[in-house]
C-alpha positions as CSV (number, residue, x, y, z in Angstrom):
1,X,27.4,1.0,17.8
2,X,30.7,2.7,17.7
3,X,32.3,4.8,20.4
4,X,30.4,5.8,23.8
5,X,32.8,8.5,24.6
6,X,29.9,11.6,25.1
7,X,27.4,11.8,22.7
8,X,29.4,10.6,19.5
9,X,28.3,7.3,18.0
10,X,27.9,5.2,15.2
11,X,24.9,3.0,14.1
12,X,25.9,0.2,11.5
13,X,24.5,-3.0,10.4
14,X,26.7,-5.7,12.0
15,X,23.5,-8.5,12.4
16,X,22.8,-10.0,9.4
17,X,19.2,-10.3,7.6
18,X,17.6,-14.3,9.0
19,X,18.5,-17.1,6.6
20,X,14.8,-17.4,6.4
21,X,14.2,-14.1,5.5
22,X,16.6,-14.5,2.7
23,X,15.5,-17.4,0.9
24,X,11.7,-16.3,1.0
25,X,13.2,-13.3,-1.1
26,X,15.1,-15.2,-3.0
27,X,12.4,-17.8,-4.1
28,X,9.8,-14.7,-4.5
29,X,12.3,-12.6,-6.7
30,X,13.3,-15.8,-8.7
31,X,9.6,-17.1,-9.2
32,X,8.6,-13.5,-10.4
33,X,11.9,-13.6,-12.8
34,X,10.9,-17.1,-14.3
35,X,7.6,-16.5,-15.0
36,X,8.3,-13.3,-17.1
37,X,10.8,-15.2,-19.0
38,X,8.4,-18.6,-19.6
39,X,5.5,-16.5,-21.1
40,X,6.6,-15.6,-24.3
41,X,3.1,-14.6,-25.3
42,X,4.3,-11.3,-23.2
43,X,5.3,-8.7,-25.2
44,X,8.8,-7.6,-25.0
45,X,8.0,-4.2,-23.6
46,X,5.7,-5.7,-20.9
47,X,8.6,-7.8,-20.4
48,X,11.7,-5.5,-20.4
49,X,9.8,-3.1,-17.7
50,X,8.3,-6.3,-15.5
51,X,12.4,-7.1,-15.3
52,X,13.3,-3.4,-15.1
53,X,11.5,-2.9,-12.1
54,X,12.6,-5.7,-10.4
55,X,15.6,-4.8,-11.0
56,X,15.4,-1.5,-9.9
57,X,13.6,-2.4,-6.3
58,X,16.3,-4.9,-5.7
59,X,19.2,-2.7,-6.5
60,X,17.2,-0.1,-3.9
61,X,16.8,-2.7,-1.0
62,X,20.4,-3.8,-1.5
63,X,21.5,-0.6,-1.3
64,X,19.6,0.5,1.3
65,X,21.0,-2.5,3.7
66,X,24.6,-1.9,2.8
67,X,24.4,2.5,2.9
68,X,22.1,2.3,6.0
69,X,23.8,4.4,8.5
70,X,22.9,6.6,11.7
71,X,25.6,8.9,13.0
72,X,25.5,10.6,16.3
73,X,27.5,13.9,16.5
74,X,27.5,17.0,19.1
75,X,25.8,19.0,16.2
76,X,22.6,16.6,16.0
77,X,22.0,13.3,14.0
78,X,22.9,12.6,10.1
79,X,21.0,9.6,8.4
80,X,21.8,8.1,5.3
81,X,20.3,5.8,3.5
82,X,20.2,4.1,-0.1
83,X,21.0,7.4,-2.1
84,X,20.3,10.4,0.1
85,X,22.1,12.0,3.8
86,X,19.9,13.8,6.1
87,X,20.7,16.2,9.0
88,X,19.2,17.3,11.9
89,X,20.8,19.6,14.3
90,X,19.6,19.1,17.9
91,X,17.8,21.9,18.3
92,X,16.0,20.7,15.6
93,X,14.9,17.6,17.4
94,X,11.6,17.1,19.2
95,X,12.4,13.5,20.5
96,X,13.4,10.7,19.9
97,X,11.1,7.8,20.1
98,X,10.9,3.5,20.0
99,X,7.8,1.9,18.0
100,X,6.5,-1.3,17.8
101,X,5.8,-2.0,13.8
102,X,2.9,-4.1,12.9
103,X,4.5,-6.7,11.0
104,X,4.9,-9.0,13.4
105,X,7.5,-11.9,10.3
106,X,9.9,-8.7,10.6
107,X,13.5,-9.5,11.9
108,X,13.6,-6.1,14.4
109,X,10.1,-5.7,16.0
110,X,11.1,-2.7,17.7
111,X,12.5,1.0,15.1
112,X,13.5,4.2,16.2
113,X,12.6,7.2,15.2
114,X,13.4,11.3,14.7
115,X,10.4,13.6,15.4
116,X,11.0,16.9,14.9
117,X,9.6,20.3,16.0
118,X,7.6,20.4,12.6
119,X,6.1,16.9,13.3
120,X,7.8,15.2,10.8
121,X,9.7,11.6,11.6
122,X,12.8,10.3,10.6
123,X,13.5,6.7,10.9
124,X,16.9,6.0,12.0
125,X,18.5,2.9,10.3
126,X,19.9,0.3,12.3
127,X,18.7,1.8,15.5
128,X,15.9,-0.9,16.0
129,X,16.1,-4.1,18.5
130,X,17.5,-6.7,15.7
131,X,20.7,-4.8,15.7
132,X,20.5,-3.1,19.4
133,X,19.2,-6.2,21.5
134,X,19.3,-3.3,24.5
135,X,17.4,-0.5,22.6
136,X,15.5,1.0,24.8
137,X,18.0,1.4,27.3
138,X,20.6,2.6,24.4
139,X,17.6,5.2,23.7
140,X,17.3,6.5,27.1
141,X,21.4,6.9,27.5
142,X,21.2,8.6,24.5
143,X,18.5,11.2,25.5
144,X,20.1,11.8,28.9
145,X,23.6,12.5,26.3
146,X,22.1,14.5,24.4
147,X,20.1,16.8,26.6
148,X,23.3,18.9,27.3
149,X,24.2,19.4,23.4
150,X,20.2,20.3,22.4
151,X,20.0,23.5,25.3
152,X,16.9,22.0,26.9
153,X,15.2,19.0,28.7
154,X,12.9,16.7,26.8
155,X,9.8,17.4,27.6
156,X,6.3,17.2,25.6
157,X,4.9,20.3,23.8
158,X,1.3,20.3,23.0
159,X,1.8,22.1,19.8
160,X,4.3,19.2,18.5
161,X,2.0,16.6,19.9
162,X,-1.3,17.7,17.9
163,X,1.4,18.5,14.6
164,X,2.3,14.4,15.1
165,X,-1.1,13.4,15.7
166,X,-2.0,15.4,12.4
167,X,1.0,13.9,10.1
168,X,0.4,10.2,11.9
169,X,-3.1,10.6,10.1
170,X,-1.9,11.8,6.8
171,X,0.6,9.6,6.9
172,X,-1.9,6.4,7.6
173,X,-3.8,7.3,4.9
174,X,-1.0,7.6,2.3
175,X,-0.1,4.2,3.3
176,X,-3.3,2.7,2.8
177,X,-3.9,4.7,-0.4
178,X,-1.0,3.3,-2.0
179,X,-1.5,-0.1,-1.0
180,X,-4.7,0.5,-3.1
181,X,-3.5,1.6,-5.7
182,X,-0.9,-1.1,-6.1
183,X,-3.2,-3.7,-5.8
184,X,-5.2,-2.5,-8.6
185,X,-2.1,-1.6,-10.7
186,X,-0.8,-5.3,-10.1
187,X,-4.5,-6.9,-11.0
188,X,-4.2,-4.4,-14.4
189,X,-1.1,-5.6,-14.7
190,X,-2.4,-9.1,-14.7
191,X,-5.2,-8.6,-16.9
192,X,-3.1,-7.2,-19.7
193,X,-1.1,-9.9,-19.6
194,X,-3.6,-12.3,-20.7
195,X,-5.5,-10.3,-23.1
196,X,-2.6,-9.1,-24.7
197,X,-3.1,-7.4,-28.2
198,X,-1.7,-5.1,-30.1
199,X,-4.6,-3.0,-31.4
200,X,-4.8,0.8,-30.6
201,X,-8.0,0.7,-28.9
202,X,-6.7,-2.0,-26.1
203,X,-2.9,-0.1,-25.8
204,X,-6.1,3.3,-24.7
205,X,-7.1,0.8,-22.6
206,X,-3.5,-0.3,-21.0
207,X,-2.8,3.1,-20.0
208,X,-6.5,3.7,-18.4
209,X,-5.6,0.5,-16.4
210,X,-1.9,0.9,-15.8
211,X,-2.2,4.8,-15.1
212,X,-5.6,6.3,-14.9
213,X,-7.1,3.6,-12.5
214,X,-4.4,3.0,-10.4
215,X,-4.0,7.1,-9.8
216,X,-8.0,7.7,-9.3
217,X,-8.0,4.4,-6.9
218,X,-5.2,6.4,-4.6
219,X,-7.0,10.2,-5.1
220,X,-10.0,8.2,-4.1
221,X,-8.7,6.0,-0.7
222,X,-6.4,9.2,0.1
223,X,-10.1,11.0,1.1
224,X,-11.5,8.7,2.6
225,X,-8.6,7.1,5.1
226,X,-8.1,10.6,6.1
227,X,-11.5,11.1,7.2
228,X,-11.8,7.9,9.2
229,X,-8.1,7.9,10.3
230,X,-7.0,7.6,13.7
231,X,-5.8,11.3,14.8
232,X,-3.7,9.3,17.6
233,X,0.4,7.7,16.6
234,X,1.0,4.7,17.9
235,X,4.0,4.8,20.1
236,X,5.5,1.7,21.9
């Protein structure tokens, strides 16, 4: 964190991903590599994309660890991350609130995020406990700072509360849609690659798998996590 002179401040990475962490990603990204590569019954369009998107998601996440940035100013809260900068001037900003995720094999256990009046969150990078052993308390300081730059207290609005509640929901069920929809993308995936051919009739039935399904899968999840979806964020 850089200086603590008012409320300007910088948030960069300075703690390292575990050792652990890295080799798992290593071995995964490296098995997935080899395997493309050893089937040569693969076409080389499945092939070149397979390798393209690899590429692509690690170029993301490597950018995304070395841009990751939080910047506290008197004027609100800038946030940039693997390609774009965000903004939010403090009178912009609801609150500021620490989470607990879910995935319990993740290095920070503990992320911080940006609500603001519309509802919508912001995750701030490198605000989370891996980085800021003392978050909480580095929150808190940081809210009492702040109060004098945003023209009021922090205090809870109804309104903002039911907004978060509503997004949390939507938001859940994006999350579970996707994760859907991925999983019968990579089982398509799968399935093409061992009854490869080159006939029109099975490259129909490639894009009915590797688009079509995959897309109704998510339409179809999307309704139905947002009807049985908790109306109720999970704060920590």
């Amino acid at each position: 964190m850089g200086g603590d002179i008012g409320v300007e401040r910088e948030y960069r990475r300075w703690r390292k991903t575990s050792r652990r962490r890295v080799v798992f990603m290593w071995i995964v990204m490296g098995n997935a590599v080899l395997q493309i590569a050893l089937h040569s019954h693969i076409p080389v369009p499945y092939r070149l994309l397979m390798l393209a998107l690899i590429a692509v998601l690690s170029g993301w996440a490597f950018l995304a660890v070395r841009r990751g940035l939080t910047s506290v100013g008197a004027d609100g809260i800038t946030v940039r991350g693997a390609f774009l900068v965000r903004r939010r001037a403090w009178h912009d900003i609801y609150d500021l609130r620490v989470e607990r995720l879910t995935n319990k094999n993740a290095d920070a256990r503990l992320w911080t995020w940006l609500y603001g009046n519309d509802g919508r969150r912001l995750r701030l990078p490198n605000v989370d406990d891996w980085q800021l052993p003392e978050l909480r308390a580095g929150i808190e300081e940081l809210r009492t700072v702040a109060a004098q730059h945003r023209g009021m207290a922090w205090e809870l609005r109804p309104e903002v509360e039911d907004l978060i509640g509503l997004r949390a929901v939507r938001r859940k069920a994006r999350e579970r849609a996707a994760v859907g929809a991925l999983l019968v993308l990579f089982t398509a995936v799968g399935y093409l690659v061992w009854t490869v051919s080159d006939h029109d009739g099975h490259r129909l039935f490639a894009v009915l798998l590797l688009l079509w399904a995959p897309l109704a899968t998510y339409v179809l999840l999307l309704g139905l996590f947002r009807l049985f979806s908790s109306r109720t964020p999970a704060h920590a």
